[in-house]
Phi, psi and omega in degrees: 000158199258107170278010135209122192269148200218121201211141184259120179200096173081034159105000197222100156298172170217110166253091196268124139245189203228042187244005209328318199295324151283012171071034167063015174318158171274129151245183203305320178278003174286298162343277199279007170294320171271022152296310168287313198297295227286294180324317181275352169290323155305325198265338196288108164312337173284347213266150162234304179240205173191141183242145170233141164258173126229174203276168184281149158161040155094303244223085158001291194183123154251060157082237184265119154327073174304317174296341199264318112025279207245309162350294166329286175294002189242326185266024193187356182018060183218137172281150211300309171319325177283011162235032167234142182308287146314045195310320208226065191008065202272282157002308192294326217279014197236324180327122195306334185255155181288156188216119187240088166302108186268100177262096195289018189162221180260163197200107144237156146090237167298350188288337199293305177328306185287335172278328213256336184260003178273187178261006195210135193224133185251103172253177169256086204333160205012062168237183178264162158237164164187189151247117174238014162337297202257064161245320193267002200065005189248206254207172157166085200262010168281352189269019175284277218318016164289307173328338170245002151247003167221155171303138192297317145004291187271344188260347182291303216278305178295342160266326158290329168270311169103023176290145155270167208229134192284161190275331155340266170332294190301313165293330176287330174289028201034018174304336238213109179271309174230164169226126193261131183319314205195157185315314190263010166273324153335297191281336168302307188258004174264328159291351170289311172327280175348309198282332158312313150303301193310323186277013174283179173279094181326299191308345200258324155345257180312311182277015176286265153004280163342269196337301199266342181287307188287002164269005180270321158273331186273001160097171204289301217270325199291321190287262198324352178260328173308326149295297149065223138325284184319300185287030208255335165286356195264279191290312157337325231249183193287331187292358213237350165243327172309320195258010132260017180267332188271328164302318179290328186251035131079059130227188195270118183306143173265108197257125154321308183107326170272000000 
């Protein structure tokens, strides 16, 4: 069985994962695919957005395969990270196109990683997200860019206790964009989102994106020029004429991409 599956349809990937009997834990080969994915999501000239998901079974993602984990170390006295391309899913946060995390359950540890680097996030009423490293002894120095999205406060607490935090709580501090009854509503409003990204002017997309990612390290004044910048290809382009062209004429802009 394909421990994470992937399909293209009408502008919009789907990234499932497929562990359900393991609570969609990662493992090196889940791991290192999705690794591989987030490239090809870049490179497929079809894709405008991309969801990432998982198969039911209450749980998103609960973080790293810990059995597979200690396996590791006892048949091969190697810690797990040395055998994933990407130990600290780095890779997701420079993908070019939106990435919208359908969170079908509860999401710790790596499940946290992965909704905190997609761009846009669906949870499901009454599950948890959390850090739970240091319940477990390991790490997460992937959770700073949490710092521009929850108040330092809930992120101090959540890293230091390793507690979970309900998605309720997390969609009211705006961690959470929207929240949904059940696994396929979830997935429902996360392909609507999806279909919405997909009919924009693809160029005005990515540098939106681009854009709001890189003022999160470079600070307010660096950030407005680098946006900018960024956008001056935006504005060049043919679609920068298409939509107000299309708009006068009272129809659906056809957009290039140039």
């Amino acid at each position: 069985m394909e421990e994470v599956l992937y399909a293209v349809d009408d502008g919009i990937a789907t990234i499932t994962l497929n562990r359900p009997a393991q609570r969609n834990a990662l493992s090196v080969a889940s791991a290192n695919r999705l690794f591989e994915l987030w490239t090809e999501v870049d490179r497929d000239e079809r894709v405008r957005c991309a969801v990432l998901t998982s198969a039911d079974c209450g749980t998103f993602c609960a973080g790293m395969d810990l059995k597979e984990a200690a396996r590791v170390r006892e048949e091969q006295g190697r810690d797990i990270l040395d055998l994933l391309r990407d130990p600290f899913y780095e890779r997701m946060r420079t993908v070019e196109k939106p990435v919208i995390a359908a969170m079908t359950g509860h999401f710790t540890a790596g499940g946290m990683v992965l909704a905190l680097n997609s761009d846009l996030r669906v949870g499901m009423a009454g599950t948890r997200g959390g850090i739970t490293e240091a319940k477990v002894g390991r790490g997460s120095p992937w959770g700073i860019p949490l710092l521009w999205m929850l108040p330092q406060p809930v992120v101090m607490e959540m890293v230091l206790t390793g507690d979970m935090v309900t998605v309720e709580r997390l969609h009211a501090l705006g961690f959470v964009n929207h929240v949904e009854p059940d696994a396929q509503a979830v997935r429902e409003r996360a392909q609507a989102l999806a279909a919405r990204i997909r009919d924009n002017a693809p160029l005005s997309v990515r540098a939106g994106k681009h854009s709001l990612m890189a003022a999160m390290s470079l600070g307010c004044d660096a950030g407005l020029a680098a946006a900018r910048h960024t956008y001056r290809a935006v504005y060049a382009s043919a679609d920068a004429q298409e939509g107000p062209r299309a708009f006068a004429q009272k129809r659906a802009p056809v957009w290039s991409g140039r």
